[in-house]
Every structure is written in structure tokens, then in C-alpha cells.
N, C-alpha and C positions, 0 to 999 in steps of 0.2 A: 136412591140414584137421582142424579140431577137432569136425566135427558126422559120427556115423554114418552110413551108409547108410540102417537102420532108421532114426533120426531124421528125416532126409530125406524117405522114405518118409512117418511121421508129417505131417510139413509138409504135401507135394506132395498131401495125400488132403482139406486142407483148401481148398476152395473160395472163391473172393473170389466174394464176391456184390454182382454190378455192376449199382449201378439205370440204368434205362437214360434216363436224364441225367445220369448222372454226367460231369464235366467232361473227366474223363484216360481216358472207353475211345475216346477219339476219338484218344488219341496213343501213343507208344511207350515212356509212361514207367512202368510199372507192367512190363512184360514183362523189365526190368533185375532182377528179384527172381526169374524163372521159370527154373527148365531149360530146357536147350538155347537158349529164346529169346536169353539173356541174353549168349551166346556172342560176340555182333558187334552193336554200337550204331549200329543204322541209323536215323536221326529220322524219316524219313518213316514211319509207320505205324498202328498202334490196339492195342486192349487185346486178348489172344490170349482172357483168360479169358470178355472180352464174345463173342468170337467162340465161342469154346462153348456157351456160352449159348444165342447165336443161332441154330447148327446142331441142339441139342439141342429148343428150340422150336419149330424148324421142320420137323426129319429122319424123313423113315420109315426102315425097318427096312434099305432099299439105296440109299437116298440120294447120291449122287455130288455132291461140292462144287467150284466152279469157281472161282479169282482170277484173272484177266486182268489184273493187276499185281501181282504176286507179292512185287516188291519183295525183303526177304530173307525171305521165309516162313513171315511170322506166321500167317496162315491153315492155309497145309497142317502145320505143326508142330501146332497148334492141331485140324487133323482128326483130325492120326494120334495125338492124344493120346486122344480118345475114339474113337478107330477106324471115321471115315469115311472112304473115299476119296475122292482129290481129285486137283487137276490145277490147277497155274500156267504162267501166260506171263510170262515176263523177259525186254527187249529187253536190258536192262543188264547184258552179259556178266561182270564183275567179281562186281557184288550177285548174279547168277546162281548164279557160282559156290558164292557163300556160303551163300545158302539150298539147294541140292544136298548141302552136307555137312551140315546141320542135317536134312537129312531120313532120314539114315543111321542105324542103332545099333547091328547087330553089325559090332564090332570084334576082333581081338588085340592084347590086353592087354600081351601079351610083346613083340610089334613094336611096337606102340605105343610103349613105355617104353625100346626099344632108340634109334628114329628119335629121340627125344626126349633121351636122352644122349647120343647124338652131337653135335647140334644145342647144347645147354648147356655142352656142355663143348669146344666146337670154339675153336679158339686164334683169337686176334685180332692180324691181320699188325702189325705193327711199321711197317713202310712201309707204312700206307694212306693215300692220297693227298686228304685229303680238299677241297683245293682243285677237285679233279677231279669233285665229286662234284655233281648237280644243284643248282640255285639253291634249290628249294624246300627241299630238304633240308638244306642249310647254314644256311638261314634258319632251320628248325627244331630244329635237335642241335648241342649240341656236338660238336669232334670225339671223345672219347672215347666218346658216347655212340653215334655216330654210324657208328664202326667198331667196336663190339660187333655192333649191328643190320646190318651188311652182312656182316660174319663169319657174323651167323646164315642170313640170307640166301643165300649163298655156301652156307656148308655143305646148305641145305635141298636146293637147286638139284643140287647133287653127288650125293645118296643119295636123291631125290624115284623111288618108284619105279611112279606113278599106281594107289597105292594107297589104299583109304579112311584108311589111318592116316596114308597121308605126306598126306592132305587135311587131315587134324587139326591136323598141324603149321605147314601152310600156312596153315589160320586161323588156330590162337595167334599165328602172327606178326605177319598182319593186325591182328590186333585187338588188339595191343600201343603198334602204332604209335605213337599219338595219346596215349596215357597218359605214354609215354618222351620225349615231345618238351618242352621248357621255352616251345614260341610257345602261343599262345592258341586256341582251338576254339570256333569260335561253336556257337548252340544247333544253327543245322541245316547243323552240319556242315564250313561255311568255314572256313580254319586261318588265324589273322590272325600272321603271324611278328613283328608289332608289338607286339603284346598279350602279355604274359607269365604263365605261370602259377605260382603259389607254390613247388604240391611240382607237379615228374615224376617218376614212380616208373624204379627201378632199372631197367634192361631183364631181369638177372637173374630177379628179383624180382617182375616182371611178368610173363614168360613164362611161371613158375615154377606161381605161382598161375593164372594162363587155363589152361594144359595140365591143372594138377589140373581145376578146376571142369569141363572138357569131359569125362574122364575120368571124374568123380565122376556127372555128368549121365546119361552113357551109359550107366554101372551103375545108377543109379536107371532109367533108362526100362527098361532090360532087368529087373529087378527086378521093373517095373509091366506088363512084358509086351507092351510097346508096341513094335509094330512098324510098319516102313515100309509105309504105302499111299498116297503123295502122290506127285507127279511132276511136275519141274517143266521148262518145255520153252523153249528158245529161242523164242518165237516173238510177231512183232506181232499185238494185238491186232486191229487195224484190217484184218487181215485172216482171212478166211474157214478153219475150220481141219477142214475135210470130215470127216472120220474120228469125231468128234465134235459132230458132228448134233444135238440133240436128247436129250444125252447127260445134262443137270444138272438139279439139282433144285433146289437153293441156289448161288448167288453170294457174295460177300461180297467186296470190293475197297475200293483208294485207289489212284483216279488220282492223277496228277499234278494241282496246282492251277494254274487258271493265274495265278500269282502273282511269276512271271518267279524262283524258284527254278529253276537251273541241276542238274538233276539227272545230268547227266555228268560235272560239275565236284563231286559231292559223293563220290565217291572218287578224284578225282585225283591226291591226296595217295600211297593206298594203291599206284596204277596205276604212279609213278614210282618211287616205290620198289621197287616189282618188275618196272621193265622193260617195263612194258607201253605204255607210252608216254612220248615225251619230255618233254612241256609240255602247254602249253595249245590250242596250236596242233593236236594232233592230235584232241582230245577231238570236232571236229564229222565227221571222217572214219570215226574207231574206235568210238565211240560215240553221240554227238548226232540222229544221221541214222537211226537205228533206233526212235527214241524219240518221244512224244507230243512234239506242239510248243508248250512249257509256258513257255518264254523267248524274249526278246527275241536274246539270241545267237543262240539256232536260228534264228528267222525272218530277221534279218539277214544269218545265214550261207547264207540260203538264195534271200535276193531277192525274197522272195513279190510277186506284186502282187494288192494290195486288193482290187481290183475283180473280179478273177478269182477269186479262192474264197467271196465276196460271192454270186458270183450261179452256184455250183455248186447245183443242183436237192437238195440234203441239208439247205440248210442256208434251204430255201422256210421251216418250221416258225417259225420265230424271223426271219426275216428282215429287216423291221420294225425291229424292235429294234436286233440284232444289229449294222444296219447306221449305226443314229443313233450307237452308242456308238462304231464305228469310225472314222465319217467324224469324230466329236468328238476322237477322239484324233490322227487325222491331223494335224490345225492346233493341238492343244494340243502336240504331243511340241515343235513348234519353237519355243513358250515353252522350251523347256528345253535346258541344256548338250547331256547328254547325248542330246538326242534319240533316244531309245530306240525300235524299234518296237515298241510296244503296238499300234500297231494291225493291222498284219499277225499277232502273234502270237496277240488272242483271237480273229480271223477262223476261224485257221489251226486252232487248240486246240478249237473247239467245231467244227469242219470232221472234224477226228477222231477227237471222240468223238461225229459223227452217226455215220461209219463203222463205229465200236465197236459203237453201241447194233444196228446193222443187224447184224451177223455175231453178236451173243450172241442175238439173238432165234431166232437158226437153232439154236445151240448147247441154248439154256434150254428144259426141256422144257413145257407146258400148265402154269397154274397153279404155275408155277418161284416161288421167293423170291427178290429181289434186292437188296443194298443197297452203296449205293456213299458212302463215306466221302469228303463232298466240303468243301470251303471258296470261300468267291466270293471278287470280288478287285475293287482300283479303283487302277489303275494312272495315275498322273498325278492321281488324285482323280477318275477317271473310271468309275462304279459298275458292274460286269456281274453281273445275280443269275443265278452259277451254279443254284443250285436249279430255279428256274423254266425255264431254257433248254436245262438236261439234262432236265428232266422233259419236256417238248413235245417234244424229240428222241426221247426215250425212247418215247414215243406214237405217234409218225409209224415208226418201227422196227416197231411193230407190238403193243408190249407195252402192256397193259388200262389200267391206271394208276399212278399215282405219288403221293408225300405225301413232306412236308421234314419231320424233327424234330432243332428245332437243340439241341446240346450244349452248346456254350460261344460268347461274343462272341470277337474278333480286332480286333487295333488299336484299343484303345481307352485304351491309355495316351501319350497323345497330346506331352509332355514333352517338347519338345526332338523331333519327328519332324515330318518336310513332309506325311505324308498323313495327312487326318485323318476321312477316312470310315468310319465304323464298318461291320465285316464278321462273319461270323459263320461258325461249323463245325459239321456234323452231318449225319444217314444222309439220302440220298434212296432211298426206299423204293416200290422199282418191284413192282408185278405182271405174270409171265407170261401 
């Protein structure tokens, strides 16, 4: 790399100063320029340097910060930059894993750079069989490109010795993935093996450069003296986590939206390639089923009936409402092919996150700060203002009050698309 340490340094000590409407701290496109952040391109997220901001405005002097969607870790990377502690739930055992290594920074250098030549320089078999190899994958790689990346693979697997450095390597790989492949990658996340893209870079070449930048990241944090104080934990929000009582000062999160994004299907790419699961078939077993129920696949895969989480005592608060849009959706989905269920799915999703708002309110201590990074949605053209309907949940939980301040519009480039209701994104802003 061409830029010093000290330089870096220089850079990293400059502040972006995010007005708070600005349009991109509500997404994950700005944290592609930061350390560590930039490590692994997860779309679902926000601006790490607004989340500074927002801890710095809000923190006393032992402050404890909580994300109940962790996602890969823009928050707690984001605490431990200015040295608060903190504490995330990931049900998403893959993205889990990735934000865990992003929380880490002393390393060896010398192990590092060993795992890391073996892994580059490992031979690529002659007989790889790549007829043999998943469907996604073929769709995505040529074969040559295709047996470089399982030669790396293969060799990881051989020398991985559950170490933080062989996690290193574990991510570079990861996060190569999708650069080396020549199919297409939509914005959040879907790989379309229809779609082609111009350049994919070398796998060399790509691993090459990701293993530096993590490397180079790690010596700047260590540099900056930044050390691990976040922790991120297996665990559903939606339930009760004892131990942590009362325990937070500040929140800061992004749920899922319910906007029928399949968020078990947005590493599935990553999953088959390491074995971790075969298809798409397993995604509601291994993954799906620990998760908000934020799609139509989940609720489908699940059978919900309407009426029954309809008239679950949580979801009294909005009921009303909740209930005209569902029954609307019931008889609109069979206008349609795919008859999707929308309407089990937003029953199910704000059924969830009444559960959510009732166990953080145990969690969040008096006079807590909370903001949850939300987006509504109209599924079929059928309107549900999240804002309003987390905030009344939000109340009924037991927390004082709420207030929406929108970021940015959604879906309004209306061109060639079947829904044309205009939606919108930004903090809903609870008090303990």
C-alpha cells in the first residue's frame, strides 16, 4: 500500500461531520471509506461516524451502549472507536461471525503473514471437478476462477487453527467473494448470475489487497490505542436477556424492515461456498427461524394464521389499524401471481418487535436514549406506517415517548416499477 501508517493516522483523526439529515447516515455507504468498517459489505446498516456522534451527544462518563441488531457491527466497532462499551445480539450466525472479528485488534503479525502465505501460494489441483461444484457457483465463476477460490478455501480449512488470525483470513476470503465472481450483485445484496459485471477482479489480487487493508486497519487501531470493549452475542432479541437488566444507557439499532428483504438469503452466496449450507432449502432451518419475521418466505414457511397473532394481547396498541391493513392484504395478494403473504408477514413483524420493545424496556436504564433506524413499507401498494406503529408499541412497553425524524424518501422513482407508493426512512427516537 501506498499510504503510511502516520498518514492514516492523519486521515482517521479527521471527523466527517454528519448533519443529522443528511441522506447516507441512515445507510452503509460511507462506512466503505473507514477502518475496520469497510472490512465486509454488509447493505443493511447506517453511518458508524453518525453513530459517534450520537453516543458522544448522548454518553456520560460509564455509559454502556446496546444494538439488539447488530448486524455486522457498525455500532459496537463505532463504541469501541471512542471507548464505550457495548453489547450486540446477532441471530444471523454467518454476519455474527463477521462482526466478532471486526471487534478484535490485537493480533500476530508474524502468524498472520504466515497463514496468509500459505493460503496465496497454495497450489490449485489440476483435476478440480468443477461440474461437481454447486449450481450457485458455476453460475457465478468461471472454472478457473472458481478453482483458485476453493484451492483457497481448502487450504484455509486444512491450517484454520481457531485462531483470531486464522479469523482474518476467514474474512479476506469472505469478502472477496462477490468482487471475483463475473454475475451481477444487486444493491442489497442478491447475486443475479444473469447480470454480468464488466471487470471482476483477480482472486489473487483481491485477496491480496483485503488481507493488506485488514492488516493495515489493525495497526492503525493499535496505533490509536483502541481497544476491544464490545461484545457481541448470539442471542434473539425478542427475548428476555436477565443478566442485563437495566444495564444501558444508549441504544442505537436497525431492525429489519418489513419490506419482504430476505435477510437469510443475503449471505447465502457466502454460506455455500463454505459449506455451510447446501441451497436455499436450508436457509429457513439454519437460519430463517431465529430471525425477525421481516419476509414473506418466513411467514410462508411458517403457516402463520392471521387471526391468531391479530388478536395476541401485544399487539392491543395498534390493533385497529394493524388489522384493516392485513385483512386488506389478504384479498389483495390473490390479485396477484405470486400471491405473497404480506399479510401474515406485517402481523408477524410488528408481533415482534412488540416483543422487542417489552424486553429492552427491562434492559434500558431511566431516562435511556433510544433510536431505532427504521423504514415503512407498502407491500402490494398496501401502506403500513412503521413509524407510528413502533412508536405506540414503543409506549405500551412502557417507554415515555417517541418522535420520527425522516432522512431520506424511498420508492419514488417510480419508472418501470408496480408499487408506486411513496415510503420513507429515518431515526424513530424513543425515550426511557
Amino acid at each position: 500500500m501506498s499510504i503510511s501508517v502516520a498518514d492514516q493516522l492523519d486521515l482517521f483523526d479527521i471527523e466527517v461531520k454528519t448533519n443529522q439529515r443528511d441522506q447516507t447516515s441512515t445507510t452503509f455507504i460511507g462506512n466503505m471509506k473507514l477502518p475496520v468498517h469497510r472490512w465486509f459489505r454488509y447493505s443493511a446498516g447506517f453511518s458508524a461516524d453518525w453513530v459517534k456522534e450520537t453516543i458522544r451527544q448522548y454518553a456520560k462518563d460509564k455509559s454502556m451502549i446496546l444494538d439488539p441488531f447488530a448486524g455486522s457491527g457498525t455500532t459496537l466497532v463505532a463504541a469501541n472507536e471512542i471507548r464505550f462499551p457495548s453489547i450486540g445480539f446477532e441471530k444471523q450466525y454467518f454476519v455474527n461471525r463477521i462482526a466478532n472479528i471486526k471487534l478484535h485488534y490485537t493480533f500476530n503479525i508474524d502468524h498472520t503473514k504466515k497463514l496468509y502465505n500459505e493460503i496465496i501460494h497454495c497450489p490449485v489441483s489440476k483435476d478440480f471437478n468443477f461440474d461437481g461444484q454447486p449450481e450457485l457457483l458455476k453460475n457465478c465463476y468461471t472454472p478457473e476462477i472458481l478453482s483458485i477460490l476453493i484451492a483457497m478455501r481448502d487450504k484455509y480449512n486444512e491450517i484454520a487453527d481457531n485462531s483470531f488470525e486464522s479469523e482474518i483470513l476467514w474474512l479476506a476470503i469472505t469478502a472477496i467473494l462477490r468482487s471475483t465472481s463475473h454475475a451481477g450483485t444487486a444493491q442489497w445484496q442478491y447475486i443475479q448470475p444473469n447480470k454480468k459485471k464488466k471487470n471482476a477482479i483477480d482472486p489473487y489480487a483481491a485477496f491480496s489487497q483485503k488481507f493488506s487493508e485488514i492488516v493495515w486497519d489493525l495497526q492503525l487501531f493499535n496505533k490509536k490505542n483502541i481497544t476491544a470493549q464490545a461484545e457481541i452475542l448470539n442471542h434473539d432479541a425478542r427475548e428476555l436477556l436477565q443478566a442485563y437488566k437495566n444495564a444501558f444507557d444508549i441504544l442505537i439499532t436497525s431492525p429489519p424492515y418489513p419490506n419482504n428483504y430476505d435477510y437469510a438469503d443475503a449471505t447465502r452466496f457466502e454460506m455455500i461456498f463454505w459449506n455451510e449450507i447446501k441451497g436455499w432449502s436450508d436457509l429457513q432451518t439454519r437460519v430463517r427461524n431465529g430471525l425477525i419475521r421481516s419476509c414473506s418466505q418466513h411467514s410462508a414457511a411458517e403457516k402463520l394464521n392471521l387471526d391468531t397473532i391479530l388478536h395476541d394481547p401485544l399487539l392491543v396498541p395498534i390493533s385497529g389499524e394493524i388489522t384493516a391493513v392485513c385483512k386488506e392484504l389478504e384479498q389483495v395478494r390473490l390479485e396477484h401471481g405470486g400471491k405473497k403473504t404480506y399479510h401474515t408477514m406485517i402481523a408477524a413483524y410488528y408481533l415482534d418487535l412488540a416483543k422487542v420493545f417489552i424486553n429492552l424496556r427491562q434492559l434500558m436504564k431511566k431516562n435511556s436514549i433510544v433510536c431505532f433506524v427504521i423504514g415503512d413499507s407498502a407491500p402490494y401498494g398496501v401502506y403500513a406506517p412503521a413509524d407510528i406503529w413502533l412508536g405506540k408499541l414503543a409506549l405500551a412497553a412502557g417507554f415515555e415517548s417517541w418522535s420520527f425524524e425522516k432522512t431520506r424518501d424511498r420508492n419514488i422513482k417510480w419508472k418501470n416499477r408496480k408499487h408506486r407508493v411513496p415510503l420513507k426512512e429515518g431515526r424513530l427516537w424513543i425515550r426511557g
